[in-house]
C-alpha positions in Angstrom: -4.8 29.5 -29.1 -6.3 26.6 -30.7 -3.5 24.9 -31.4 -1.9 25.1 -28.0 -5.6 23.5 -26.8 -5.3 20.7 -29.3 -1.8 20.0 -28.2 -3.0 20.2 -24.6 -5.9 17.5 -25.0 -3.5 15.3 -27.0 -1.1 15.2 -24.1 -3.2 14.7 -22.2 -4.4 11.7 -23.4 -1.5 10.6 -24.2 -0.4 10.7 -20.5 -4.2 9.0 -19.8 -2.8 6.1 -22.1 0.3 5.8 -20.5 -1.3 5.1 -17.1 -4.2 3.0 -18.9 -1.3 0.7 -19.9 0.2 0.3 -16.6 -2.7 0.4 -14.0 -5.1 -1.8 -16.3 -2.6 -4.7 -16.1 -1.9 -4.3 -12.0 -5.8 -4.2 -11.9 -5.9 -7.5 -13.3 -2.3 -9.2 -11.7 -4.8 -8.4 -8.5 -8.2 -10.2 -9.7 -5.8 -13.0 -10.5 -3.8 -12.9 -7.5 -7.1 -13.2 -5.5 -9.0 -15.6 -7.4 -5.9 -17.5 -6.5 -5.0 -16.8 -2.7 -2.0 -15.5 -3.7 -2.0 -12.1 -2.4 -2.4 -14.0 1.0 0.7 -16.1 0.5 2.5 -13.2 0.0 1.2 -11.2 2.9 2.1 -14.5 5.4 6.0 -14.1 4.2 5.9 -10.1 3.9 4.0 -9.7 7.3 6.9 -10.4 9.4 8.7 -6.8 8.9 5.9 -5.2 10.1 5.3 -6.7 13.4 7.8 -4.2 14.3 5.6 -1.3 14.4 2.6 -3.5 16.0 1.0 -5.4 13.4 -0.5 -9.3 13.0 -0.2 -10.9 9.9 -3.9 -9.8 9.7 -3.0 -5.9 10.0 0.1 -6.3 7.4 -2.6 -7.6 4.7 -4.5 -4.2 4.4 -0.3 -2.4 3.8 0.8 -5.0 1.4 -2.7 -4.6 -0.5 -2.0 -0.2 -0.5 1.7 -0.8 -1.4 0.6 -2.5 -4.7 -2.6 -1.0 -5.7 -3.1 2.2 -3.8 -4.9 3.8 -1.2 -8.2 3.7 -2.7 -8.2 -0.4 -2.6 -6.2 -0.1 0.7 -8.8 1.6 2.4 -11.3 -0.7 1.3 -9.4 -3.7 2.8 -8.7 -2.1 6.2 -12.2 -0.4 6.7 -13.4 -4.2 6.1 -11.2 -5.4 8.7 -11.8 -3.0 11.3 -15.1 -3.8 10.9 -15.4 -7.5 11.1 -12.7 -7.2 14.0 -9.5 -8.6 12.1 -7.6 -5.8 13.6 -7.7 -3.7 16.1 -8.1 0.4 16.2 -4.4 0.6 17.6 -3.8 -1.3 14.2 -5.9 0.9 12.3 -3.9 4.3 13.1 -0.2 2.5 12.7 -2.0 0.9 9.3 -3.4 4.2 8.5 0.3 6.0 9.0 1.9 3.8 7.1 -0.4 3.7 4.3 -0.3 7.4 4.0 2.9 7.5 3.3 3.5 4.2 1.0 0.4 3.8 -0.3 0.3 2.9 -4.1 4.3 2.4 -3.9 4.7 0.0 -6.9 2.3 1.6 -8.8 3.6 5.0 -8.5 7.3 3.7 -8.8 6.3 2.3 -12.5 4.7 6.0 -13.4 7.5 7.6 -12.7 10.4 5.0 -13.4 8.7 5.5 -16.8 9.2 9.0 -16.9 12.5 8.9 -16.4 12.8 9.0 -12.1 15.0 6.4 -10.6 13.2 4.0 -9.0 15.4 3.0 -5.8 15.0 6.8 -5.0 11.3 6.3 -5.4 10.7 3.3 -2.9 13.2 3.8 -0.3 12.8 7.0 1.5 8.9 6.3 1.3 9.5 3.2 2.3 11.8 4.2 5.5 9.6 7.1 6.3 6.1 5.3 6.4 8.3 2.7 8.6 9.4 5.1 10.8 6.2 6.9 11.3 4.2 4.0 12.1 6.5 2.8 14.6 6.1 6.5 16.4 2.5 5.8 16.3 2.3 2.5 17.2 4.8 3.6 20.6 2.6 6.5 21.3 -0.5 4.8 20.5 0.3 2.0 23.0 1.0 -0.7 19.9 -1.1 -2.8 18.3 -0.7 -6.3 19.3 -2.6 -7.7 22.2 -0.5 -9.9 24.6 -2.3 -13.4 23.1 -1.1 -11.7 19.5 2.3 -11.0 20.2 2.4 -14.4 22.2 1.4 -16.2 19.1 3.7 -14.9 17.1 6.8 -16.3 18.7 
């Protein structure tokens, strides 16, 4: 009985480790990325998929940023935006679907690619899905881009 609780608290700590070493580092690729404006760079050339399913460059940031580092962070970003108006409440549901379903994607692909899981099986169905999804909401929900938005970005 004892044994099989030492052996349980050493796993699990060993499995604590494992995800020390991997989200510790993307905690501070993120600091650095923006300290440096880089995260914003990125989100200017990834923002273009996603004004598919009714989202400025503004709404993509808040996905790209839950993609990376999880929902937790992601949710942060977007309830910021709502607030000070960078995107819309149209936005917020398709951003919300989306991030529901791909939230934490590279993060969660490293776990379990480390473990063993192969990782193009990981990211594309989530990926797909979460697309898919958000453009159902975004056509129910009557979109996400204003006609001055969607003007701008042509």
């Amino acid at each position: 009985m004892i044994n099989a609780l030492w052996e349980g608290l050493l796993q699990g700590a060993r499995s604590v480790g494992t995800i020390a070493m991997i989200v510790i580092p993307l905690m501070i690729v993120l600091e650095i990325a923006q300290s440096n404006a880089l995260l914003q760079k990125l989100n200017r050339f990834l923002a273009k998929p996603f004004r598919g399913i009714g989202l400025s460059e503004e709404g993509a940031f808040p996905v790209i940023v839950a993609m990376v580092f999880g929902l937790t962070y992601g949710s942060g970003v977007i309830i910021n935006y709502v607030r000070t108006g960078k995107v819309t409440r149209k936005e917020a549901r398709v951003i919300g679907t989306f991030m529901a379903l791909a939230h934490a994607l590279i993060e969660d692909t490293i776990l379990f690619w480390t473990l063993g899981a192969p990782a193009l099986l990981l990211v594309g169905p989530r990926l797909l899905l979460a697309y898919i999804m958000a453009y159902v909401v975004h056509k129910l929900g009557g979109g996400g881009l204003s006609p001055q938005e969607r003007s701008l970005g042509d």
